[in-house]
N, C-alpha and C positions, 0 to 999 in steps of 0.2 A: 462215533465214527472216527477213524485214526486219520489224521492228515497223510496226504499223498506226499508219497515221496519225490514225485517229477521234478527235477531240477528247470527250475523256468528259463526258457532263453533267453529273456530279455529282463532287464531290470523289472520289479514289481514297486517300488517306493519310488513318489515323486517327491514329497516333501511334506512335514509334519506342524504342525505351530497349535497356538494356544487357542482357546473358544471363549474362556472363561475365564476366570483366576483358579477357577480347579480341574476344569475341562481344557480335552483338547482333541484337535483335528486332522488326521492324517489322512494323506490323497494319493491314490494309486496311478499310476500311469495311463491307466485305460479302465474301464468298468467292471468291479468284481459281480463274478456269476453265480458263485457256487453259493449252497446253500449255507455253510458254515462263514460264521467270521474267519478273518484269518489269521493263523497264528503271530499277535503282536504282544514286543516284552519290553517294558521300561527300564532306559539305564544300563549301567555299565554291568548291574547284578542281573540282569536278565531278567527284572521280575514281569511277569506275565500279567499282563495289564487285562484289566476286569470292566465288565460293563460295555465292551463293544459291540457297536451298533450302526447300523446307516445310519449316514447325521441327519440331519432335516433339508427340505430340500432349496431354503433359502439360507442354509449354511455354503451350500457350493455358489447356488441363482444370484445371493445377494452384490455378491463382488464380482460374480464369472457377467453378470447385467443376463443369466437365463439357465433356465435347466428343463432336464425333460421330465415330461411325466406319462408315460404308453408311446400311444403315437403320435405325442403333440410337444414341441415346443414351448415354454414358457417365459417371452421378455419380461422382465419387472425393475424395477426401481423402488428404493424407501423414500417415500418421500418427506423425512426426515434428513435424507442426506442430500436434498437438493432443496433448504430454504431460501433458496432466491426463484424459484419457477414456482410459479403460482398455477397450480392444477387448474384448480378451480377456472380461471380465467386465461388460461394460456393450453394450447392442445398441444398434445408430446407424442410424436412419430417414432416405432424402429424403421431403421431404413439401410438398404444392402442391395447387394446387387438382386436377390431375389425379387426386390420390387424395385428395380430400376434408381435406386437411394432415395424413397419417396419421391420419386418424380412426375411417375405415371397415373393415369387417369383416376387408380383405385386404391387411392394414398390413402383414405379417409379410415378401409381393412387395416390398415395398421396401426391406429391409433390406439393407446393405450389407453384404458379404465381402471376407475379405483378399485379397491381389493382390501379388505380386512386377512392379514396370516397373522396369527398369534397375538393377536391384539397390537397389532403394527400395520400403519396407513401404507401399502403399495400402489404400484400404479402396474397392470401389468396386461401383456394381450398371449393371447394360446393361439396356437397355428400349429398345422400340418406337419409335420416332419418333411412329409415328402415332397411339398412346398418350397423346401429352405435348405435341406440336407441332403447332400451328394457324396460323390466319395472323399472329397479335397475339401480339407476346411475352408468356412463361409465370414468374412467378416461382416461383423453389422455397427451400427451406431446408431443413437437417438439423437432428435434433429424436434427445434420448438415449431407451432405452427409459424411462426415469425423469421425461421430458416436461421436459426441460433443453434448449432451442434454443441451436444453437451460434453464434456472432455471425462476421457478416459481414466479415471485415476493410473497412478503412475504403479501404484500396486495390487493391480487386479491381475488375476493367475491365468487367466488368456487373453493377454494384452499382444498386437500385433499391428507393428509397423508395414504402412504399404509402399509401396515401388515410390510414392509423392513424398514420403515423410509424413504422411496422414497416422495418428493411433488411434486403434480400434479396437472394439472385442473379435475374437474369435469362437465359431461355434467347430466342435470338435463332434463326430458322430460317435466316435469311441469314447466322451467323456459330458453323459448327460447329465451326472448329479451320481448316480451311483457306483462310484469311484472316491466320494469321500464317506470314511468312518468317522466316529464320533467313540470319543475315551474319557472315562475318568481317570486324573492323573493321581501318581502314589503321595504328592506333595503339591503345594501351591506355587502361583509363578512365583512367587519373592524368596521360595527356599528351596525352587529347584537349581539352581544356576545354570549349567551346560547341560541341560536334557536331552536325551533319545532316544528315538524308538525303533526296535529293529523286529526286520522278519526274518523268523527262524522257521527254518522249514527242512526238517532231515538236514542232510550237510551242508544246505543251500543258508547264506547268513545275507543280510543289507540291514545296512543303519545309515540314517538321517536325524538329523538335530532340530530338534525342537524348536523350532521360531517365534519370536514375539508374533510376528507375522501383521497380519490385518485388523485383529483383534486389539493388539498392544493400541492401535492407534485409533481406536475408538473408547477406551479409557477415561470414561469423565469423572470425576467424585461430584456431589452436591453437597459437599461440607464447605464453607467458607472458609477462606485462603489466608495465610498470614497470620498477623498478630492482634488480637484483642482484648484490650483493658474491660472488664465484666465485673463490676463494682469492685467487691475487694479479691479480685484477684485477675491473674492477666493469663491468656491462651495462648498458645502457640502451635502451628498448621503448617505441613508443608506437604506436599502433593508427591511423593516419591514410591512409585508403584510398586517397582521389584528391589529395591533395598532390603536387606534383613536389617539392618540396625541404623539406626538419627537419633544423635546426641546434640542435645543443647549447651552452649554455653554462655552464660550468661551473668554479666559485670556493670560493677557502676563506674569504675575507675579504668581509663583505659593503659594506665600505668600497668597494670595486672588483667592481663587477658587470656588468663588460663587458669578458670575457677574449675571447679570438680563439676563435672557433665552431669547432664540432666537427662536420663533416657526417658523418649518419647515412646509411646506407647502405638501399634496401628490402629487405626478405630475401623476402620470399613473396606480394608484390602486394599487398599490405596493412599489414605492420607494417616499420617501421622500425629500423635497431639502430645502436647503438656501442659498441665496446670503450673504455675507459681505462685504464690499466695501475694498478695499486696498488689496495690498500680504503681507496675514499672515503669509510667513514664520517665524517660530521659536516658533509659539502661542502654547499652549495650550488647550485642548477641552476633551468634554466629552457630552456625550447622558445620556437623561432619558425617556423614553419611556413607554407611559401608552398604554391600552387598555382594553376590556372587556374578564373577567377571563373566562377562563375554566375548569373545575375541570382534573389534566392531562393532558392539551394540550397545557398551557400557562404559564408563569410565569410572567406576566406584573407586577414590582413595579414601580411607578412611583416615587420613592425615589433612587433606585438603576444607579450607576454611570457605564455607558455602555461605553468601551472599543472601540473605532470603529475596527468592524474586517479587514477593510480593511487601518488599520495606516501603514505608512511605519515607525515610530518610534515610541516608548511610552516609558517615565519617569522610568515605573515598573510595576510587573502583575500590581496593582492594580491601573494603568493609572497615569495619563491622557496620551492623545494621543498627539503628537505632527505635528502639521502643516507642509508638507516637501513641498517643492517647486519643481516640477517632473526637472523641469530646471534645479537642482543646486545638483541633484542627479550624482553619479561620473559615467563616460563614457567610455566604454573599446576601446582604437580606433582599436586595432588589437585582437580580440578574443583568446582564446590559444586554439588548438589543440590539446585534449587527447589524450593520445594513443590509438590503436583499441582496442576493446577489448579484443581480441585473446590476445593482449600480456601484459596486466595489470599485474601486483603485489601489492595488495592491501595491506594497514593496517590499524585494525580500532583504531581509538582512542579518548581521550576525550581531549577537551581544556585546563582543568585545572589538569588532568593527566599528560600531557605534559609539563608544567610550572612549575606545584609545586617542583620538586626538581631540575630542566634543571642547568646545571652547568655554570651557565653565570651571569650576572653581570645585575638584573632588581627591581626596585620599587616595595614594595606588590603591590600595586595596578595592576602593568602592569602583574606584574604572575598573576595575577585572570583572565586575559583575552585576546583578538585579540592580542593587542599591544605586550604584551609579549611575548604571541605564535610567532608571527611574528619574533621578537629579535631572540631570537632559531632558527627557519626557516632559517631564514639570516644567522647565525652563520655558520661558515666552518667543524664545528664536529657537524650538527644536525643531528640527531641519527637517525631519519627514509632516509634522504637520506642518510646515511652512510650505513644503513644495504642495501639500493640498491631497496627500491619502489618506483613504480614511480605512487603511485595513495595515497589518504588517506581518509579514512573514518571518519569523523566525526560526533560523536556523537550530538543529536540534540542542534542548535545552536542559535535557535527562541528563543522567547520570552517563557519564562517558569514561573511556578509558586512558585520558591523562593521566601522565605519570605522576605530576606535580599540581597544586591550583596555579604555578604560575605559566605554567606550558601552553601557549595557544593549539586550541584545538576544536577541528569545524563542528566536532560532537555525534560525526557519524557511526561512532563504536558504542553501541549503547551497554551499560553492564545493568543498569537497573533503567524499568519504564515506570514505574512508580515517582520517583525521589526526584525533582529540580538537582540539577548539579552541581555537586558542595565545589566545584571548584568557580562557580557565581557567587560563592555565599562569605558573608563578613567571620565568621564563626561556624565552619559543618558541623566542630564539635557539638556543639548546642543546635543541631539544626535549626540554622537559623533560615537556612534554603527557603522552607517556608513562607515563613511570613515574606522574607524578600523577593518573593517571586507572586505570590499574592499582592503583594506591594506595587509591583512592577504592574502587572496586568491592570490592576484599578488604576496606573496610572494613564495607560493607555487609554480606557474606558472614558477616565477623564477630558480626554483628548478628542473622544470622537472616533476613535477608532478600534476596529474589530482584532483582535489577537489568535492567528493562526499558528499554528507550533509545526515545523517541520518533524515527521516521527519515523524513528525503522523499527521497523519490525519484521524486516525480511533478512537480518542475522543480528549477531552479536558482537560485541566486542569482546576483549581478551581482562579479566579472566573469564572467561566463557564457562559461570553455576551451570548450566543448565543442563551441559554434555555431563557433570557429576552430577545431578540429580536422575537423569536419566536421557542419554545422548540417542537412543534410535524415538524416543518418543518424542522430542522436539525438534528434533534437526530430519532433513532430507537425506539419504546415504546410499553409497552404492551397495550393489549387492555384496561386496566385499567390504566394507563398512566404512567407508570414505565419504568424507565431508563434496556431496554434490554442492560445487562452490560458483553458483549462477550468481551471487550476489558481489563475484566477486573481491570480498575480503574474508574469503576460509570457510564460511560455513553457510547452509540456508537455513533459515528457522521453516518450520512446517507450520503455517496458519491454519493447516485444514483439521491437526491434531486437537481434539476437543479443550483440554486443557492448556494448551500454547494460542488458541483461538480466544481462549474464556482471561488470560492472562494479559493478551492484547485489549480489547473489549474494555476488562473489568478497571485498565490501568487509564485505559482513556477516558471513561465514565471517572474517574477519581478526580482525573487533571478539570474536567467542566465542572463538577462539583464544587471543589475545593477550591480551586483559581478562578474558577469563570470563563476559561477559554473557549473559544467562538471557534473552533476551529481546527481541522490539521490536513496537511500535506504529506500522502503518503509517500516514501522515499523506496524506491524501484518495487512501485504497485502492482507490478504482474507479477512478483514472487509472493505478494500478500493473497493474491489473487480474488478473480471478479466476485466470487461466491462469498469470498470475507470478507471484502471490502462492500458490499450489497448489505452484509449482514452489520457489519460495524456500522452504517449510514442508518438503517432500521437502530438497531438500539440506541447507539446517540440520539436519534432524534424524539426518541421517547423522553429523554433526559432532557435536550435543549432541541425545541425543534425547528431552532433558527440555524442550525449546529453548519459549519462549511465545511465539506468533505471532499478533498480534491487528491488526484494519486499521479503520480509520474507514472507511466501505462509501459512503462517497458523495463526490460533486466537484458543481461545477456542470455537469455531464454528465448524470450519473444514480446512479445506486445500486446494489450491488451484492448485499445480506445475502444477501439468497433465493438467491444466486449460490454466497453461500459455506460456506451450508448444507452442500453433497455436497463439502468440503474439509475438512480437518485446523485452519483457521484460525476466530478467533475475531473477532466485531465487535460495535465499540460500540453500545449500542442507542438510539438515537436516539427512536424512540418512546419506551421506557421513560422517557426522561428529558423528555418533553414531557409525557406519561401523568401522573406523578406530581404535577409542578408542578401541573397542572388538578386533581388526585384532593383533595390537603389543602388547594387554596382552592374545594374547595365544587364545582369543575365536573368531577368524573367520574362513576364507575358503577364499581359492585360488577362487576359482568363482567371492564368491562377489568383489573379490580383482580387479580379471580383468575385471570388470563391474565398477568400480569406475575412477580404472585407466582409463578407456578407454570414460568416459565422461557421464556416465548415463543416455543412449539412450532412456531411458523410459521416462527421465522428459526433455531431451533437443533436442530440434528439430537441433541445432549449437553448438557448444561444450560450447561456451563461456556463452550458456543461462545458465549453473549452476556453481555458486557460491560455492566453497569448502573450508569449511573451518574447525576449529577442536575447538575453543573457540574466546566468542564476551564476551560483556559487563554480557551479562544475564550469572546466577547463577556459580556453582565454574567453576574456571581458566582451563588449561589443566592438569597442574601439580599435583594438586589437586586431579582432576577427578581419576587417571593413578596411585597416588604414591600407594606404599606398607606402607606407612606410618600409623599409625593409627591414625582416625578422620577425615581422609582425608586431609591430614596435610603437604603438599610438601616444606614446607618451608625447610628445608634439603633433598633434593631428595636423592633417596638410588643411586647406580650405575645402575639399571634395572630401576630406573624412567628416568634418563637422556639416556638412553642408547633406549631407547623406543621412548623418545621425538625425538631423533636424526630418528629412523626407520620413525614415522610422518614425518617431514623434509622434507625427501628424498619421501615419498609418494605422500604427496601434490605436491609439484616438478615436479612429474612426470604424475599427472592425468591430461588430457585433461580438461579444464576449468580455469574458473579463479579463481587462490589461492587468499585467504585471513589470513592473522595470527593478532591478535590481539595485540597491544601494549605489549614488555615483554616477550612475550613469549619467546622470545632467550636467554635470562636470568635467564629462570627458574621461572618468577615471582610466585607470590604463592599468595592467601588469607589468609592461614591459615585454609584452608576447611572453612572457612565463603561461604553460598551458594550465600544469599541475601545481596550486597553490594551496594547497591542504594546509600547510602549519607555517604558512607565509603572515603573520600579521603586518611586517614591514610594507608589502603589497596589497592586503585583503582591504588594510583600515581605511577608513573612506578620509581623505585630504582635505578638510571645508576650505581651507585659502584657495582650493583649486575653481571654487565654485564662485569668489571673486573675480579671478583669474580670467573665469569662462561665462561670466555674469551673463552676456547675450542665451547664450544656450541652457544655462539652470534658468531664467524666466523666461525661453521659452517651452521649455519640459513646465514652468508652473503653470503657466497659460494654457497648455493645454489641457491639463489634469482641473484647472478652473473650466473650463469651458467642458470637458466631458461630463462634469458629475454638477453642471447648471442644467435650466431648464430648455437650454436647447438641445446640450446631449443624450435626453429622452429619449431623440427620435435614434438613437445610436443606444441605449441603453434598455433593450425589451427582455420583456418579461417573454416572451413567447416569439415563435418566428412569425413574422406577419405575412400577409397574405399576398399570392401573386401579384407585381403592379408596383409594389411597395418600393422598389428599386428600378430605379433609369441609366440604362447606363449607355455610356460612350467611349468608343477607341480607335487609338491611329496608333500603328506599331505597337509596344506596351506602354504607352502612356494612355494614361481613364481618366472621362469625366463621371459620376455619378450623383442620379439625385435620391435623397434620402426622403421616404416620405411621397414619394409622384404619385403615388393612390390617393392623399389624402387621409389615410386611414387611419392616422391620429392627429387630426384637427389641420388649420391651415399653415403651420406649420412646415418650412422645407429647409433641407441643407443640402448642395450645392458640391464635391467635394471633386478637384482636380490633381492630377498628377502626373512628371515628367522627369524620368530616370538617366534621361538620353542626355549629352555633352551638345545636340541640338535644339535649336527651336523647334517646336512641334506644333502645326496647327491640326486644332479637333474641333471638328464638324458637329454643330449643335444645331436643332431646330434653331430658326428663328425666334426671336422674343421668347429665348430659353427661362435666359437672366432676369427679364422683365421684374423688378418690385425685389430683385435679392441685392444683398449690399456682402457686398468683399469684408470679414472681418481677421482673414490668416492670408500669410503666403511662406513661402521656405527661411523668413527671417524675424517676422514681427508676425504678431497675434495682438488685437485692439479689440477689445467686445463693442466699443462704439464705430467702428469700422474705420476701415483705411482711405484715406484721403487724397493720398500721393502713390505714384507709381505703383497703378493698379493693374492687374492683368490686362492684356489690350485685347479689346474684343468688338468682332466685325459680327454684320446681321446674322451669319449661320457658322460664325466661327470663332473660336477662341487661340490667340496665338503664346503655345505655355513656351516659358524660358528654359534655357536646360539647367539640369537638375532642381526642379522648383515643384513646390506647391501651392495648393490656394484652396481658400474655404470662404463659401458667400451665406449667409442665411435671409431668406424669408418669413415676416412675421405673417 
């Protein structure tokens, strides 16, 4: 039968992209009817493309979240791509205006059921057409029985924003499922470069280009990544999907770093390999990787010196990588046991903060990094075990993009997540990074305390391998191929990309392995997002299942805490730390007080899922923030700046969760109201003569970090939220008394805790024989574990009279 000559009036091609590595998919504007395929031709030679056919119908349903089949609707879901919802035990709604957005009485019709398609676990429900479909497109979403909506991927093909800012699918009557074709293409993706596919039809022509599309970014190989010594001889892997050519090169001498290439071979459409004869440990290497350009979706130079992302060592950002022998890598034989959570004391701090002016006896070189940190560590007056934490935070300790090892740098640019960063290390040549960082962590372990690593992975630093391995399959881009820069600093990494996901994962699994680390702190966790970061908590904890996994919950995106509530992970709380500042200068409320205090039941499902704390690395200090100084200037705090910091103290102390204080902070540190101190070491490094200086206030920040993690901070240290009753509380204006414990509900046991924000005396109204059998052991200046003796709060039969700005803690045994 001859195709029709009728000139269509409207466009007939929406858009084309890949299926496969040899398939692909092209989608029509509205549903083809007619019997015949339609005349489709690949490429600029017009060749008339073979094998076309309606595609399957979880080709269009799987990403469109539905497709039709007669006269029924089909929701579904892989539930492979939602491994953080547990089918099994968790019920999964659609929901739309058709049924009121699951609201109404006969919610339960909509729940979705499992489904075997093609040997692939769905979850999906069939419905009426005439139920759901009118003549105006219908938005819907999926919603858990728990009222948890599940997010829209950002590249589904009827994605639609509503009047709120809400994203949603859309359901089109004109585009059920059969409106997409299915093709075999004349070449694969890695030697087609700029494809297309056009409809010819009599005088009538449309072309559209072939997109990586949706396909591209589901991409995994199961080949093991990077480099491997395999008795007498060593491998080499790198994961670059549409490249035509990766050449190796690879040297012992870094004097000569341009040996004759080594072309890699592809093994499985995706990853690339080469053998070399012998164990290269200690060699040298580097990738150059061409392919056919894309305008926006590729960076291929085949000049450019490619980092391997999965190095366990490299030289410096700007490489070469160095050959490790997985063999010769250091071995923990006895793991160390963090403390639980419930009873951390956190501090965060940076490596070369800690060094720079430590009062010990070390080489510049060794203060620039592990080794020196370590020397400290070891030392019998180091300052973070002296004040009494038994956890630490550090600031990111990967490979970064320092121009020099002598440049201070907070490490937020990551070039490699595999490698310690050679600019910590006494020798990178010889990666010595290693062992000095394994050095490092045991010395922590020694100490008593758990090792947390600050990690990004929501971009990159510069040189940024990754845009030349393959820039649309790791990074986020607009549809015109621009770096979506929510991170930021230039670019977003994509966590949900199977291989940028397994890259993440596989590097963190290396660092607990190999060092022993207890831990990480994900650096703007809502671009890691709740599903990765759900997933990264499950794998680690297969590995160490004492593992700490805590995320900063927000980016210039959005936010994520309430997300990460129904997960295993913990986030920092941002209000909290906004809360307090406002509480001791005068502008809060007893409310929010005893909402803080009592652990932030909105964002944590466990006490310990939120992180409290009052000043980190980012912008001014505490002191700063709070003083009455002008500039913002706390480098001389007035008596109301210290005397406030002290109210903080005792607050953090006493809030259900895990505290965190940042280096300094018992000292008063100060910037100088500098807000942005990124590559300040002058300002960043912590001053110990300050903590002479301000002797009163660093013992009593140790007192009180003694007293939270003994056994009376128990009752402020739970494993679990305890049960109505367990909290008494009292208030006049925003000053609170509370008791901890007024249930009894773990043992006779009570703690007592008072607070007064106000420039007044404030009397608060207590039962009678409140105090009875409790003994004053703090107040706003001194902390005594055998209690205070002199000038104790003054208290009548049903009242207590607090001083201004003061506190006070009594315990009962």
């Amino acid at each position: 039968m001859a195709p029709s000559r009728r000139q269509p009036s409207s466009p007939i091609l929406s858009g084309a992209h890949w299926a496969s590595l040899h398939t692909g998919i092209v989608s029509l504007q509205r549903d083809w009817k007619r019997k015949t395929m339609p005349p489709l031709f690949w490429g600029a030679d017009r060749i008339p493309l073979q094998d076309v056919k309606p595609a399957p119908p979880t080709a269009f349903g799987e990403h469109s979240a539905y497709y039709c089949s007669g006269a029924y609707i089909v929701f579904l879901i892989r539930a492979s791509r939602m491994p953080t919802v547990s089918f099994e035990e968790e019920k999964l709604y659609v929901a739309g205006p058709f049924n009121e957005w699951a609201q109404g009485k006969d919610k339960s019709k909509w729940r979705l059921k499992p489904m075997q398609i093609d040997g692939e676990s769905y979850f999906t429900l069939r419905r009426q057409k005439k139920q759901i479909v009118g003549s105006e497109p219908v938005p819907f979403k999926f919603v858990t029985g728990t009222g948890r909506w599940l997010d829209v991927p950002s590249d589904a093909p009827n994605i639609h924003w509503d009047a709120s800012g809400n994203r949603n699918y859309q359901i089109r009557a004109d585009r059920t499922g059969k409106h997409v074709l299915q093709f075999t293409a004349p070449r694969s993706i890695n030697q087609s470069g700029a494809a297309q596919v056009t409809y010819k039809e009599g005088d009538y022509e449309e072309t559209v280009p072939v997109q990586a599309g949706v396909f591209l970014k589901t991409l995994e190989s199961p080949m093991e990544q990077g480099v491997k010594v395999l008795g007498g001889i060593t491998r080499f892997r790198i994961f670059a999907p549409r490249a035509s050519s990766v050449k190796l090169f690879l040297f012992q001498d870094l004097e000569h770093q341009e040996p004759e290439p080594i072309t890699l071979r592809m093994v499985d459409g995706m990853t690339w390999e080469a053998t070399v004869a012998g164990n290269r440990h200690g060699w040298y290497y580097y990738y150059k990787i061409d392919g056919h350009s894309i305008e926006g979706a590729t960076c291929f130079d085949p000049n450019f010196r490619i980092l391997d992302p999965y190095a366990l060592a490299c030289v410096g950002p700007q490489g070469p990588a160095i050959v490790v022998d997985h063999g010769k890598l250091p071995r923990t034989p006895r793991p160390f046991r963090p403390p639980w959570w419930h009873d951390l004391v956190v501090c965060e701090a940076h490596v070369r903060d800690l060094t720079k002016f430590a009062p010990i006896a070390m080489s510049d070189i060794e203060r620039r990094g592990f080794t020196g940190l370590r020397k400290w560590v070891e030392h019998e007056s180091f300052y973070l075990k002296e004040l009494g934490f038994n956890a630490v935070e550090l600031q990111p300790i990967q490979e970064n993009d320092a121009r020099d090892p002598a440049q201070y740098h907070w490490g937020y640019m990551t070039c490699n997540f595999f490698s310690p960063a050679s600019q910590y290390a006494t020798d990178p040549a010889k990666a010595t990074q290693i062992e000095e960082f394994r050095e490092l962590v045991d010395a922590f372990h020694r100490q008593g305390m758990a090792v947390i690593l600050d990690v990004v992975y929501n971009h990159v630093g510069e040189p940024n391998y990754l845009q030349y391995i393959d820039k649309q399959y790791y990074f986020l881009l607009s549809r015109d191929g621009e770096y979506m820069n929510f991170s930021g600093c230039g670019n977003t990494l994509d966590c949900d990309a199977p291989m940028a996901r397994r890259l993440m994962i596989e590097s963190l699994i290396h660092l607990v392995r190999t060092y022993d680390v207890d831990g990480f702190r994900f650096d703007l966790g809502e671009l890691v997002g709740r599903d990765a970061l759900a997933d990264v908590e499950k794998k680690l904890k297969a590995v160490k299942p004492s593992i700490i996994v805590v995320a900063e919950p927000w980016s210039f995106r959005g936010h994520i805490a309430h997300q990460l509530k129904e997960t295993g992970v913990a986030s920092w709380n941002d209000g909290y730390r906004e809360f307090v500042r406002e509480y001791v200068t005068g502008r809060g409320n007893a409310e929010g007080l005893r909402y803080y205090l009592q652990g932030s039941a909105e964002l944590a499902s466990f006490p310990s899922q939120t992180v409290n704390y009052l000043e980190s690395h980012d912008d001014r200090c505490w002191i700063d923030k709070i003083t009455e100084n002008r500039d913002h200037n706390g480098y001389f705090p007035t008596f109301n700046d210290r005397r406030r910091t002290h109210l903080m103290m005792s607050i953090l102390s006493m809030s259900l969760g895990i505290p965190m204080l940042n280096s300094g902070m018992d000292m008063l540190k100060s910037k100088h109201g500098i807000n942005n101190t990124y590559q300040r070491e002058d300002l960043n490094a912590i001053p110990y003569t300050r903590a002479i200086f301000y002797s009163g206030t660093h013992e009593y920040f140790r007192q009180w970090i003694h007293f939270r993690r003994s056994e009376w901070g128990r009752m402020i240290r739970l494993y679990e939220r305890p049960k109505p009753g367990y909290f008494e509380t009292f208030t006049c204006r925003s000053a609170l008394g509370m008791v901890y414990n007024a249930n009894r509900q773990y043992g006779r046991r009570q703690l007592f805790y008072t607070i007064n924000p106000h420039f007044e005396i404030v009397r608060l109204e207590v039962p009678e024989g409140l105090l009875d059998g409790f003994t004053q052991v703090a107040d706003q200046e001194r902390f005594d574990a055998r209690g205070l003796h002199t000038a104790q709060v003054r208290r009548e039969k049903n009242y207590l009279e607090l001083m201004p700005l003061s506190c006070a803690l009594w315990v009962k045994a």
